[in-house]
N, C-alpha and C positions, 0 to 999 in steps of 0.2 A: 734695198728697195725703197721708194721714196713714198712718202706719205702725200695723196691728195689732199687731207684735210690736217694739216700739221697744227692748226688753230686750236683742235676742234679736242676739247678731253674728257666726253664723254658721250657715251652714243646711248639713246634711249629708241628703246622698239616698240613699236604696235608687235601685238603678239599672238593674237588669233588672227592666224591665216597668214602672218609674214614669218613666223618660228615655229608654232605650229598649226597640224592638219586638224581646224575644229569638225570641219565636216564627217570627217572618217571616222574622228573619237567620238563624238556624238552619237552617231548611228548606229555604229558597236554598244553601245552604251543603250541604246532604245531599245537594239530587236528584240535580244529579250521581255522586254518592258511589253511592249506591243505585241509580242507573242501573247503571253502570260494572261491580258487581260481581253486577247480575241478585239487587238484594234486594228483593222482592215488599211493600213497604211505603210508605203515602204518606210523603211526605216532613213533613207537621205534623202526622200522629203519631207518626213520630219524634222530631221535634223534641219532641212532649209527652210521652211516654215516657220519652227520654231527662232532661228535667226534674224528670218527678214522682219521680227517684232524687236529688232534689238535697238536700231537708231531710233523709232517711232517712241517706244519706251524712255532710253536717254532724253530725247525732246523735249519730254513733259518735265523733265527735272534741270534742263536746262533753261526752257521758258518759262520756269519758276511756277509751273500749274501745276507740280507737288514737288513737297521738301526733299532735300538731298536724301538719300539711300545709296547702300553700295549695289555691286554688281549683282551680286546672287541674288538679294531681294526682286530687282527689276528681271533676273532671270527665270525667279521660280512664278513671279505671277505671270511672266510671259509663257512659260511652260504648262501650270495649268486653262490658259485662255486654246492653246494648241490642242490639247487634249479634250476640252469640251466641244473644242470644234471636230474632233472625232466622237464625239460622245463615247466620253471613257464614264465610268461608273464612279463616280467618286467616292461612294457608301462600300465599294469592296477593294479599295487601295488603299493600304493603311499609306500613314503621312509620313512612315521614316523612307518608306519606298519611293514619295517624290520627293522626298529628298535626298536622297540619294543618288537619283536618276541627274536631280538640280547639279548634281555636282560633278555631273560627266565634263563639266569644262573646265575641272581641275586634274583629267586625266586623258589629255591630249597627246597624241605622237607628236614631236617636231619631228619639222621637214629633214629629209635624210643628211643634209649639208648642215641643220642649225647646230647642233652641239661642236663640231667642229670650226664651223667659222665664229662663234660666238667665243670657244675657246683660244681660236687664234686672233681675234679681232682684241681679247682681254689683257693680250700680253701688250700692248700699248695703248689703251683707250679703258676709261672704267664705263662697263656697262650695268644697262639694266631695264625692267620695263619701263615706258612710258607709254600708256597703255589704261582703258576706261576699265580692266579688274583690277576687284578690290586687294589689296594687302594679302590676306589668308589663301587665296583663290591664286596671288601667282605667285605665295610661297609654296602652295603646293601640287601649283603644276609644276613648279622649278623643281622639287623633290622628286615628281613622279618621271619628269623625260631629262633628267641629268643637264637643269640648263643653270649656265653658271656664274650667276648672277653677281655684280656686287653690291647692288641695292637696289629699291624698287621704291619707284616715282610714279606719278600717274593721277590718276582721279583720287585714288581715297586722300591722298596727301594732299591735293590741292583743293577739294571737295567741290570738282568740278568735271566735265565730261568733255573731252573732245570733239569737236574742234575749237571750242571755246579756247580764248588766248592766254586764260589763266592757265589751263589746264600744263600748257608749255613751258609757261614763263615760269610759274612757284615750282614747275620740279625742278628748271635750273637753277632756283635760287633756293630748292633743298641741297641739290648737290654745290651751293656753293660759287657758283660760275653766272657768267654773263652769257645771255641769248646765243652769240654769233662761238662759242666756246661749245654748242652740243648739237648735236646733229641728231636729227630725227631718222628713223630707220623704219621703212614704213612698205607695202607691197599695193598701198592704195592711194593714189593720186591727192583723193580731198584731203588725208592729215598731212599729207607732204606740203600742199599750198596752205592749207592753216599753219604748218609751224617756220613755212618761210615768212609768212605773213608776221608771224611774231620775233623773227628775227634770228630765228636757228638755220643749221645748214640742213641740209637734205641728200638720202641716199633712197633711191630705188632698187626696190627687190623686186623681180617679176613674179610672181605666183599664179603661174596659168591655170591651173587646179584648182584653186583656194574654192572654186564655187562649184566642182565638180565638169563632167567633158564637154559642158554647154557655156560653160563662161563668157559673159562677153565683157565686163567688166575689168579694167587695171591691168589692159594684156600689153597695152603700152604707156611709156612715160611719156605723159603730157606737156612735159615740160622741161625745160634743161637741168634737172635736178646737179645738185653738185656730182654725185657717184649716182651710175645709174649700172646695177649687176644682178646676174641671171641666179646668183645665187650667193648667202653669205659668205661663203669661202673664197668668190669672186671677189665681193666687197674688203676682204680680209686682205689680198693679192694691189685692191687700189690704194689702200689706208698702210701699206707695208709691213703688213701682221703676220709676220713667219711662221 
């Protein structure tokens, strides 16, 4: 089977919502919560709610209008801003309980294909995230959905957030390699044009789900991406990963 991208020796992932379901882990992750404390809201639009504060957040620390932080930080203040806008009680949730809840993005399902084509995609290509979570956060979503990585690039490493062009360039020159040698592996149009922009190749994953049955977002590739597949074991099938 022939490799499309025979260049290319390392694939780096966006990994909420292209490996795994943040949406569905989250919400699982909430009802509880929201039961518990009598907060009058579903639990997957919290979970989408709490989301759509996720690039507004990154911004601010990309347009340098506050200092670098990792992921969890920017996620647990965006989670209590979610919560006061349900008016949850803050005086009767003790703090290991949001944190705790914080860390529902460290125990995500991948998609029913990622463990498979991530493992077939491994046997000729070194993978791993490239991806705005921190270090801790995707060693241990990798620990909780058997993803199998061989090392983890991204934002903490680069100290920088997507789609910013460092963010691409310094993980491939953690792993060693030049631009046009890693391919970005993405289910969202805007980081596939930032890391062509910076001179990596590019694979599309479709993920018609990622935002729940109303999605209208990344339902198609925008562009002629190099690999464009319905799913990673597709992708696995274009890159010759038996």
């Amino acid at each position: 089977m022939n490799d499309t991208l025979p260049d290319v020796k390392f694939l780096g992932f966006d990994v909420f919502g292209t490996v795994v379901d943040w949406r569905s882990g989250v919400a699982r992750a909430a009802a509880p919560f929201l039961q518990k404390y009598g907060l009058e809201v579903d639990p997957f639009t919290f979970a989408d709610e709490w989301r759509a504060l996720y690039q507004p957040s990154m911004q601010q620390v990309r347009s340098g209008e506050r200092p670098w932080v990792k992921l969890d930080v920017l996620n647990r203040g965006n989670l209590e801003t979610v919560l006061s806008r349900h008016d949850a009680d803050f005086g009767r949730i003790a703090d290991a309980e949001i944190a705790d809840l914080n860390r529902a993005w460290e125990r995500l399902d991948p998609w029913p294909d990622s463990v498979e084509g991530l493992t077939r995609l491994k046997h000729r290509k070194a993978i791993g995230p490239l991806s705005n979570g921190h270090i801790a956060g995707m060693l241990n979503l990798a620990r909780f959905g058997g993803l199998p990585w061989d090392v983890i690039t991204g934002a903490e490493v680069t100290k920088s957030y997507k789609p910013m062009p460092q963010t691409y360039l310094r993980s491939a020159e953690a792993v060693g390699l030049a631009p046009y040698e890693v391919a970005m592996v993405a289910a969202h149009n805007d980081d596939l044009r930032a890391a062509r922009a910076a001179g990596l190749r590019t694979i599309f994953i479709r993920r018609p789900a990622e935002h729940g049955p109303h999605q209208r977002t990344d339902l198609e590739p925008e562009e002629a991406w190099d690999v464009i597949a319905e799913t990673l074991t597709q992708a696995a099938d274009a890159l010759g990963c038996n």
